[in-house]
C-alpha positions, 0 to 999 in steps of 0.5 A: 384293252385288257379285260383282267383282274385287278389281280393281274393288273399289279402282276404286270406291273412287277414284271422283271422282264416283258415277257417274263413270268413274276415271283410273286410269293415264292412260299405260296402253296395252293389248297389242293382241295381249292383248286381255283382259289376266289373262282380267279384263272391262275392263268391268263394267256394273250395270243396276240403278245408274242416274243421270240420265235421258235427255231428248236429244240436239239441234241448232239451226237457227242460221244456215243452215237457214233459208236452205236450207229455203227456197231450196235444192233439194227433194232437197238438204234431203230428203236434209239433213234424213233424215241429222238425224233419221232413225232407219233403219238399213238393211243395217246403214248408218244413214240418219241419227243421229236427233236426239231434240231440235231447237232452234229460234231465234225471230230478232230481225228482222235479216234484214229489216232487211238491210245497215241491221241493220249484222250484216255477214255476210247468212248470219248475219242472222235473220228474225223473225215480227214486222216491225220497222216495223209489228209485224204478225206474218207466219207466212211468214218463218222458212220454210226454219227451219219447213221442218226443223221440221216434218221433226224432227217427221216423223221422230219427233224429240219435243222441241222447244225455242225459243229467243232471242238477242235481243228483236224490234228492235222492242223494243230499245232502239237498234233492232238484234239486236246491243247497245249497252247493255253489260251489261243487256238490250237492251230497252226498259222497257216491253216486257218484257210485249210480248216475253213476249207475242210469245213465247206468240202463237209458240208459240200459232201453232206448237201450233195450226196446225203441231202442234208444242207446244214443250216449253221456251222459252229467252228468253235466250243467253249473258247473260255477255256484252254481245253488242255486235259486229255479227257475229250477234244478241244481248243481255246480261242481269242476273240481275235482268232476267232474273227480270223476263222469266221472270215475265212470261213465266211470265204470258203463258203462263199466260193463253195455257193454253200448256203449254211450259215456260221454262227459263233459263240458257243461261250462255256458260261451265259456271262462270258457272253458279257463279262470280261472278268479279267478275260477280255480277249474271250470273254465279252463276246458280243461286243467284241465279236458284234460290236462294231468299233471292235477289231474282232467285228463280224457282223459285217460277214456275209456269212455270219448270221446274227445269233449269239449261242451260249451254254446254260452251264454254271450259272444255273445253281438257284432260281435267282441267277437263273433269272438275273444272268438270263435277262442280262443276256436277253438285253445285250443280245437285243441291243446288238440285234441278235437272236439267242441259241442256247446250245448246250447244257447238262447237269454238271455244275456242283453249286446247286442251291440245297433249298432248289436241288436236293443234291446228286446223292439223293436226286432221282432220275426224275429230280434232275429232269424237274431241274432241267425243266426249269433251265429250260423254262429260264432261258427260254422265257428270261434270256428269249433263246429261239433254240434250246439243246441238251448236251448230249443225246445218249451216253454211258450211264456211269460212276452214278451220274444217273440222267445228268448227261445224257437223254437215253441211257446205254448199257454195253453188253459187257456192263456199264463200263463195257466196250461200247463198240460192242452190241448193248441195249437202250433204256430212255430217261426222265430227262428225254421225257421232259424235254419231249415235253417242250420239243415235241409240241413247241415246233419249229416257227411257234412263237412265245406268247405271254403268259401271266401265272398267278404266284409264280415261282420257282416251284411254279413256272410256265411259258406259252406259245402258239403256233404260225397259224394260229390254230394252237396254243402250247402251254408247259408248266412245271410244279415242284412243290408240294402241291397241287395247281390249277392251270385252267386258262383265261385265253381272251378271245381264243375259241378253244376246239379241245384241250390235251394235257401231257403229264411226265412224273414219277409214273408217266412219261408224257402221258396224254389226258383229254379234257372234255370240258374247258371249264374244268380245272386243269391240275397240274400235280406236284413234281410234274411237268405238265404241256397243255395243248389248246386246239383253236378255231 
């Protein structure tokens, strides 16, 4: 039995979801002056109620890192891809935020196809392996993309996915990355076999000439939509179409002895994964794709491994629907058996809350990586995603955007709207800073723990996880409000050996802080993300 307070015993009455941190009192704010209000723990941490396992936390090599793996000096990429994926903490300032995960996008061709690839922005044109007249593969292209790739291995990053927008031109049907076809694929009828096919030589050339065996491929991004703008790749899909890829692919990889995994969803929305919405042949894509009366069922494929991915995009505007639309993924996903990825997410809804996000104009670099603190919190503790990834993992900082798309922002020589296969210089962001606050201390193979916080809201949340074996517990709080927190912690029976803290804000970026004295109040200062490192024997 539990030893907790009365206090404790009505917040877990109140869950909304096992696991799930409460709303007790969304108004609450702590006396700064009284850290530890009534002499109670905010916080109660069980090590032995665990959730969800831990696989990563990633980014993707759209668009930019091509280009700069390629063609921009070797200091500027060294220094880009140790502030990805180093795991190094020198006199207590982390070299980087150790991405456990790395995205990798196998392009449909529209870089070589050049201004005839009608895709407007050069910087959002994708080379392809495969040239779009002869079909000859070329293992030189995708260089700057190899170049990060092999650096994510170097640096002990160990999951790898490859995904796809679009089909190779070759393959489509009008002969772009971008479609024309609506609501279907963009690819002819009969080279389905051909993409597989093209899919598992890839993956072929990366196991054996570069070492990298990819752990997932994702054939298709966003079918929900028809992708028929000419600014970046892509290709809509029907659930159909995709059952149709899914086992050819499942074919290919099966003749090819390749051990890489296809996962399927990559739903532009959390709720295509389980609404129709007037949409039923993209949309309700468990049941369709997992459910097993259903034509489109998968999940026999001996390839198919049993994970549903979707984007956190849209349905991340207040803290309400954070929470309601991540637990109803949570609960579906468990009924079908799957585990959860979240594999895509920046800032680029509009439809913010005013009273949760004080909007694009006035938001500080630092506003946005405090918001996708809380995306990050919501699908990790609500829908029980086992991997979460950032969009994109370097960009051109443009038309004001600030930090929204990006983790490392990238200025070309000539200026921001310079050519970017040119030389040009880095500069890292608070959003970069704030998911190292979870990545690289939230490891491959940790699992969620619960966590109860006392008045939780959505100005104060937190998750929990300890690691394999047992000799750490990770803690990650984010404080919006105007307050300070105190999170010292009520472990149970965990002896703790020592206790870090590592701070981003407006000043520090996962700054590192020694606690000497377990009894001590931990605060957690407002706008501040804060991840508490428990050593334990």
């Amino acid at each position: 039995m539990k030893s907790v307070s009365f206090f404790f015993s009505l917040l877990s009455a109140a869950l909304l979801l096992s696991g799930c941190n409460n709303e007790v009192d969304p108004t609450y704010a702590p006396d700064p002056t009284d850290p530890n209000p009534g002499g109670i723990e905010n916080v109660v941490i069980y090590p032995d109620e665990t959730y969800q396992t831990m696989e990563s936390f990633a980014a993707s090599d759209c668009w930019a890192p091509n280009y700069v793996g390629e063609y921009w000096s070797s200091s500027e990429k060294e220094e880009i891809a140790k502030l990805l994926f180093s795991q190094n903490i020198s006199n207590g300032q982390p070299e980087g935020i150790g991405l456990s995960g790395w995205r990798f996008n196998l392009g449909a061709g529209t870089a070589q196809q050049g201004s005839a690839s009608d895709i407007e922005d050069p910087a959002r044109r994708a080379e392809s392996f495969m040239d779009p007249a002869t079909g000859d593969l070329d293992w030189t292209k995708q260089a700057g993309q190899q170049f990060f790739l092999d650096k994510a291995l170097s640096y002990g990053c160990n999951q790898f996915v490859m995904f796809s927008n679009s089909p190779p031109v070759r393959y489509t049907l009008n002969g772009k990355g971008y479609s024309a076809n609506g609501a279907f694929a963009n690819l002819k009828d009969d080279n389905y076999d051909d993409f597989a096919d093209y899919i598992a030589e890839v993956l072929k050339y990366f196991r054996d000439t570069k070492g990298v065996d990819f752990d997932y491929v994702s054939p298709v991004n966003e079918p929900q939509y028809n992708w028929d703008g000419n600014n970046q790749e892509g290709s809509g899909w029907q659930n159909s179409e995709i059952k149709r890829l899914a086992t050819e692919l499942d074919n290919s990889l099966t003749t090819n002895e390749l051990s890489t995994k296809v996962m399927l969803g990559e739903a532009g929305a959390w709720n295509y994964l389980y609404e129709t919405d007037g949409d039923a042949d993209r949309k309700n894509v468990i049941d369709n794709l997992f459910g097993a009366e259903s034509p489109s069922y998968v999940g026999d494929l001996t390839s198919v491994v049993k994970t549903i991915s979707g984007h956190s995009y849209w349905t991340d505007g207040n803290w309400a629907d954070l929470v309601g639309v991540r637990t109803q993924v949570a609960q579906k996903a468990a009924a079908s058996g799957l585990k959860v990825y979240q594999t895509e997410w920046s800032m680029l809804g509009d439809g913010y809350d005013a009273s949760e996000f004080v909007g694009f104009d006035q938001a500080t670099y630092l506003d946005i990586a405090l918001y996708m603190s809380k995306v990050i919190n919501c699908d990790l503790v609500y829908a029980n995603a086992s991997s979460w990834s950032f969009w994109t993992s370097m960009d051109l900082e443009r038309w004001d955007h600030k930090n929204r798309f990006l983790l490392i922002s990238l200025t070309p020589a000539g200026g921001a709207y310079g050519d970017i296969t040119g030389s040009g210089t880095h500069s890292a962001t608070k959003t970069l800073w704030v998911l190292g606050n979870y990545s690289l201390f939230v490891r491959p193979n940790y699992k969620r723990v619960e966590l109860e916080l006392r008045n939780s809201s959505k100005d104060i949340f937190g998750s929990a996880y300890i690691s394999p074996d047992g000799d750490k517990i990770v803690a990650v709080y984010t404080n919006l409000s105007t307050n300070s927190y105190d999170v010292k912690a009520k472990l149970n029976d965990a002896n703790v050996t020592e206790i870090k803290t590592y701070t981003t804000s407006a000043s520090q970026d996962l700054e590192e802080k020694v606690i000497s004295d377990p009894s001590n109040p931990i605060l957690i200062n407002s706008k501040s993300v804060v991840t508490v490192v428990y050593g334990l024997e």
